[in-house]
C-alpha positions as CSV (number, residue, x, y, z in Angstrom):
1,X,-29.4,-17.3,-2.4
2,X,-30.9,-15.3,-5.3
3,X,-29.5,-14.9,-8.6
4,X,-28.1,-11.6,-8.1
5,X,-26.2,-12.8,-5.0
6,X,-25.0,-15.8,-6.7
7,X,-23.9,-13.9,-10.0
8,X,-21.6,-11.9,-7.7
9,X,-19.7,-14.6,-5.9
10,X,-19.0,-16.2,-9.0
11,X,-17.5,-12.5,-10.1
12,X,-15.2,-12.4,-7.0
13,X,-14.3,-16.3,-7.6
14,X,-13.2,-15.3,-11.6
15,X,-11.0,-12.5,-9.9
16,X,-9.3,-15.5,-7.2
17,X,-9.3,-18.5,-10.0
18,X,-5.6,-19.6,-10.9
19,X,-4.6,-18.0,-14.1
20,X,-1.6,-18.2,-16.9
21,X,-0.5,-15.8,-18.9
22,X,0.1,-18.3,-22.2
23,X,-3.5,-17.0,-23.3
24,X,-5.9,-14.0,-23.1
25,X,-9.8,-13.8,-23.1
26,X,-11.6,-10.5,-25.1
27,X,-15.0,-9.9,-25.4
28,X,-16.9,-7.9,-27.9
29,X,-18.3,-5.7,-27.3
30,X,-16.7,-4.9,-24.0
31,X,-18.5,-4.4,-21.3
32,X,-19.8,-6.7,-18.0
33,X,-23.6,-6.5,-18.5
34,X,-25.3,-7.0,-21.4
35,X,-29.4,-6.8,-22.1
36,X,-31.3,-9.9,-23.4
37,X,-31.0,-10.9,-26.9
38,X,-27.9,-9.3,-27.2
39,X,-24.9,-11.3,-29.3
40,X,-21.4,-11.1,-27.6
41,X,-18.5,-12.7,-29.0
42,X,-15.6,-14.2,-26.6
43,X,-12.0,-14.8,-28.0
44,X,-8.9,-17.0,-26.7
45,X,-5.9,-14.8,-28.1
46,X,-3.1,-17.7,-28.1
47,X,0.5,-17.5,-27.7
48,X,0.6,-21.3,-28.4
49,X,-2.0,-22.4,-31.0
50,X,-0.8,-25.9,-30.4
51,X,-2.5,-25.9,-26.7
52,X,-5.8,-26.1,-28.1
53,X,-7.3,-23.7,-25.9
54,X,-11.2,-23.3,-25.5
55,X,-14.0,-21.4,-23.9
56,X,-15.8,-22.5,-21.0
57,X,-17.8,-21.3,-18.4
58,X,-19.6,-21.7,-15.0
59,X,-23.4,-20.5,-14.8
60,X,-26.0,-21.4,-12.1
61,X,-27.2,-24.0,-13.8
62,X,-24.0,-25.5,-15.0
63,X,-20.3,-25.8,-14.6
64,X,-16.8,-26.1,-16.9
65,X,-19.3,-26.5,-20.2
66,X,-17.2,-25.8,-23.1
67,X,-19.0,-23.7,-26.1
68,X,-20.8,-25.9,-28.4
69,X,-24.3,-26.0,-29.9
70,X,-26.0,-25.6,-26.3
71,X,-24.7,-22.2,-25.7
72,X,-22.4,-20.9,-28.3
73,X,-21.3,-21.3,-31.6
74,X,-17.3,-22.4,-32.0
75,X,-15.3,-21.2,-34.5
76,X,-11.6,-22.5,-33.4
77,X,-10.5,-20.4,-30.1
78,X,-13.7,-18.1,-30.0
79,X,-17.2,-18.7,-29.6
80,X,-20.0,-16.4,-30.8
81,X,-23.7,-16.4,-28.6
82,X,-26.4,-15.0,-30.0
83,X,-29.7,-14.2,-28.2
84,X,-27.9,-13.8,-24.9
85,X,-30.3,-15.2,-22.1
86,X,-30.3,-14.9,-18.2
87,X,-29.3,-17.5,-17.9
88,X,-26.0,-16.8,-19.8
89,X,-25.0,-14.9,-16.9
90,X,-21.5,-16.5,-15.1
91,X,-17.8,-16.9,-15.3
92,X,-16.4,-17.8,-19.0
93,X,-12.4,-18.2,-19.2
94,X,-10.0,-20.2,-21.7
95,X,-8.8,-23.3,-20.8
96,X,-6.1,-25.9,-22.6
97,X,-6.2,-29.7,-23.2
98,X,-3.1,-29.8,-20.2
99,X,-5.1,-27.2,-18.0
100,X,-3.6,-24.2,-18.0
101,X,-6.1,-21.5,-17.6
102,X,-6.2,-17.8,-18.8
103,X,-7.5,-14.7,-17.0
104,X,-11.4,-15.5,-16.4
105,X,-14.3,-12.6,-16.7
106,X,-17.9,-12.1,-15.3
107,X,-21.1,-11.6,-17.6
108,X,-24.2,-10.7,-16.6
109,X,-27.1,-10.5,-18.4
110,X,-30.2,-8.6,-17.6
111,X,-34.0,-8.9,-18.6
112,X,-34.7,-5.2,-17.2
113,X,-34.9,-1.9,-18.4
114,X,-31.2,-0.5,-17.1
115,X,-27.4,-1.9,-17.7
116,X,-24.2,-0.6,-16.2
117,X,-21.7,-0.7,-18.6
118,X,-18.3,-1.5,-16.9
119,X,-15.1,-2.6,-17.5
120,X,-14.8,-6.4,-18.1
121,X,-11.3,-7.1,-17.3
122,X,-9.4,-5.6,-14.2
123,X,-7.9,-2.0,-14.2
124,X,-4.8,-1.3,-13.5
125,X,-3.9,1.5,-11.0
126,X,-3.8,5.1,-12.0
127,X,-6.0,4.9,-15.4
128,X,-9.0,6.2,-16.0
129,X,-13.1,4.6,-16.3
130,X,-15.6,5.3,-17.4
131,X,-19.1,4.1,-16.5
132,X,-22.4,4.0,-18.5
133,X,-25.5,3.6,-17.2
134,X,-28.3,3.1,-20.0
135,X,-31.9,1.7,-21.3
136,X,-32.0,-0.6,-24.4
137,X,-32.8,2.9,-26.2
138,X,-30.9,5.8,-24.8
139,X,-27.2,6.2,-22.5
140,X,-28.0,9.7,-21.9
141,X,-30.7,10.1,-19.4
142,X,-29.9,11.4,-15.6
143,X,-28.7,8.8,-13.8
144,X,-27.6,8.2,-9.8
145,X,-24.1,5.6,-9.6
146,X,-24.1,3.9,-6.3
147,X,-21.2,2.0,-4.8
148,X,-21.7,-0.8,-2.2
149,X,-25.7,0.7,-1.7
150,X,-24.1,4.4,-1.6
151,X,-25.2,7.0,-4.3
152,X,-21.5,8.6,-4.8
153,X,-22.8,10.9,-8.0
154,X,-25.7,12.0,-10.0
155,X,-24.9,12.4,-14.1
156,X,-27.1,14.3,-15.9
157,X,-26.5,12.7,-19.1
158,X,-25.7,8.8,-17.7
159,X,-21.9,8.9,-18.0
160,X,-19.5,9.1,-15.0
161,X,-15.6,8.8,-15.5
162,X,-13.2,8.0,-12.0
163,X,-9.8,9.3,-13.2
164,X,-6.4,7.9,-11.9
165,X,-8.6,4.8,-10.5
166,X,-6.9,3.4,-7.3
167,X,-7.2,0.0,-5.1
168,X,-9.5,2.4,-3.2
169,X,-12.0,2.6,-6.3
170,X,-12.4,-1.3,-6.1
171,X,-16.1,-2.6,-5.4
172,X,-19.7,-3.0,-6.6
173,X,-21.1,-0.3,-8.4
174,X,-24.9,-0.2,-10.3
175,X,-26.8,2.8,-11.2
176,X,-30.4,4.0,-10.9
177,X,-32.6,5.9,-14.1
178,X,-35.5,7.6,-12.6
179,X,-38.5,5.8,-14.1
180,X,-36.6,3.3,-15.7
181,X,-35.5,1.5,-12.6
182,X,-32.1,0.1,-11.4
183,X,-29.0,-1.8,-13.2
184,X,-27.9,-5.1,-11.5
185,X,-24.5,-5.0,-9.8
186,X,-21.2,-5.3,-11.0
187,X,-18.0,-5.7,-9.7
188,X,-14.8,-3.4,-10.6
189,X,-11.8,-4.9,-9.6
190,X,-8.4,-2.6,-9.5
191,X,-4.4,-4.2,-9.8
192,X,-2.2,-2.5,-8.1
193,X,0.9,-1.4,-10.7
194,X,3.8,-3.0,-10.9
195,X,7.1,-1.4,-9.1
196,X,9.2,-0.1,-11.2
197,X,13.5,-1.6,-11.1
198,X,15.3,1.1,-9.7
199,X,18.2,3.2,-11.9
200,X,21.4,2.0,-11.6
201,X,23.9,4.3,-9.3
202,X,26.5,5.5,-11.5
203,X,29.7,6.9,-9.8
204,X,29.9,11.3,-9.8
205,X,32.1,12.5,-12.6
206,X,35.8,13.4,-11.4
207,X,35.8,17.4,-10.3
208,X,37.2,19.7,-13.1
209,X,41.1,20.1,-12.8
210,X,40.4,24.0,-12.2
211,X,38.5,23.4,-9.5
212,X,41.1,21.0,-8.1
213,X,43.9,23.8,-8.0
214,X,41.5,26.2,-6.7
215,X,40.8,24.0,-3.6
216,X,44.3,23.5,-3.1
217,X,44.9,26.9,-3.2
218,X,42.1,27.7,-1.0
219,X,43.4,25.6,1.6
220,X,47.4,26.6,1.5
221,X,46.5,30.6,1.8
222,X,44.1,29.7,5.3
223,X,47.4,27.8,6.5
224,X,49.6,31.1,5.3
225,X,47.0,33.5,7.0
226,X,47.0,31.5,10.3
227,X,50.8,31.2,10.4
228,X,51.1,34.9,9.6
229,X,49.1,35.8,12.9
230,X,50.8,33.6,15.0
231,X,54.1,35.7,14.0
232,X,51.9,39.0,14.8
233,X,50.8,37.7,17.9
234,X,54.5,36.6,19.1
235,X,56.0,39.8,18.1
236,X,53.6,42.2,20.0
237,X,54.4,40.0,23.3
238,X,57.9,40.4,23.1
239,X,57.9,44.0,23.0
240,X,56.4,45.1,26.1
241,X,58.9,42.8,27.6
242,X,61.9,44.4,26.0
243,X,60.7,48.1,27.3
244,X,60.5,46.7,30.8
245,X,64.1,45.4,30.8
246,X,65.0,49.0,29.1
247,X,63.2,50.7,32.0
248,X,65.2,48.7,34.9
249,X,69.0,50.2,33.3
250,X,68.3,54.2,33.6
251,X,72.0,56.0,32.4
252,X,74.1,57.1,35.6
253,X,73.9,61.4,35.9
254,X,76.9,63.5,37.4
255,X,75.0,64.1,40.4
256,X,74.6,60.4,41.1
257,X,79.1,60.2,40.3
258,X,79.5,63.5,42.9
259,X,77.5,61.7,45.9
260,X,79.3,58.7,45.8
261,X,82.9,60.4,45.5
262,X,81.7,62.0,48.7
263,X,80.1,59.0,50.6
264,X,84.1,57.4,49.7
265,X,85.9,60.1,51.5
266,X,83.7,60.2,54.2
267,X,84.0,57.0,54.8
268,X,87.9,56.8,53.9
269,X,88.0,60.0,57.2
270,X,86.7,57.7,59.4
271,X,88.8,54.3,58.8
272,X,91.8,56.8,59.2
273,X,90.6,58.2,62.5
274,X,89.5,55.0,63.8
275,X,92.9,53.8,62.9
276,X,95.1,56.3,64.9
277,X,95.7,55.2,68.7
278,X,93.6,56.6,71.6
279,X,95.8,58.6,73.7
280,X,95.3,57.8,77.7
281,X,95.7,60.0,80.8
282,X,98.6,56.9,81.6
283,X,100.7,57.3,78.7
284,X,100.8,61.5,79.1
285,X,102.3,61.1,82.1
């Protein structure tokens, strides 16, 4: 396993390590890579000055060394290196005498001609990066950014910024400067934003007393209107009902009064007749 290869597991085992949030690592200047001979100083900001918290780190040649006169210069929580090495390259976090750990960061230090200058610490979702790709002389020469091999951009003057960053933009990223060669890797690593506690539900405000009476009266003038053409409706049945019954009594004329008289004594003639004996041929003689 080559340096390079090694560097970057260590960079992906800083992001998994267990962390607390009782202290917080910065580095100045910020940034993941750094050229050789270049002085960086690391800080434990401490809620707790009473934990004792101090800087360690895990390199390829060494593992949970705190900063002392091998590698660094202590001065209380933060420790100073000058002359930055290669070999300086590897995990650094804070650590208390009980254990408790803060947020841990990857270095890397180059002996080429070409950095990437990233973000240090993890980005949270929807901010914006910016990445730097430069010599020991100059940050604004053309430059190609790659991520995971891919070339995703050519800059003419060395700077690329990824706006509203997303879990999406996570990975390795290193640039190329055309003569000058290529930057080692570095890892950006992306937090996903915290959700956000709902708003309360409020109950609606009570309708307006206006609008109340106007409801009510809304409803009370359908019931009046549908009661009104029921009536309608009723009466216009009834009606036709009452002319047929008016039709079937017709007034009696003096014609009608004359034919009956007659029909009577017609009929009054011939019970009279009928009544009077028949006279037989016997009886005559």
């Amino acid at each position: 396993m080559d340096q390079t290869s090694l560097q970057l597991l260590l960079s992906l085992l800083s992001v998994l390590s267990c962390t607390t949030d009782q202290a917080r690592l910065t580095l100045s200047p910020s940034s993941s890579q750094f050229f050789e001979g270049d002085f960086v100083s690391l800080s434990c900001e401490e809620d707790d000055s009473s934990a004792g918290w101090t800087l360690r780190r895990n390199t390829t040649r060494e593992t949970r060394t705190q900063c002392g006169p091998d590698w660094g210069t202590s001065a209380g929580s933060s420790c100073n290196i000058r002359d930055l090495f290669p070999s300086d390259s590897g995990v650094y976090w804070c650590e208390s005498r009980e254990g408790a750990t803060s947020q841990s960061i990857n270095i890397t230090v180059s002996g080429g001609a070409v950095i990437l200058q990233s973000p240090v610490l993890p980005v949270m979702e929807g901010e914006n990066i910016t990445l730097i790709c430069r010599t020991q002389t100059s940050s604004d020469l053309p430059a190609g950014f790659y991520k995971h091999g891919s070339l995703i951009i050519d800059r003419p003057t060395g700077h690329v910024t990824i706006l509203h960053v997303s879990k999406a933009d996570e990975g390795v990223y290193r640039c190329n400067i055309r003569g000058h060669g290529e930057s080692p890797p570095s890892w950006i690593s992306v937090t996903e934003k915290p959700a956000t506690a709902s708003a309360p539900t409020t109950a609606p405000p009570p309708p307006p007393l206006l609008h109340v009476f106007l409801t009510v009266a809304s409803v009370c003038g359908l019931v009046l209107l549908v009661l009104l053409v029921l009536l309608v409706r009723r009466h216009v049945q009834r009606k036709p009902k009452a002319a047929e019954d008016d039709a079937g009594e017709h007034p009696i004329t003096y014609s009608e009064v004359n034919t009956f008289n007659q029909k009577e004594q017609r009929s009054r003639r011939s019970r009279d007749f009928q009544a009077e004996p028949d006279v037989v041929y016997s009886s005559l003689r």
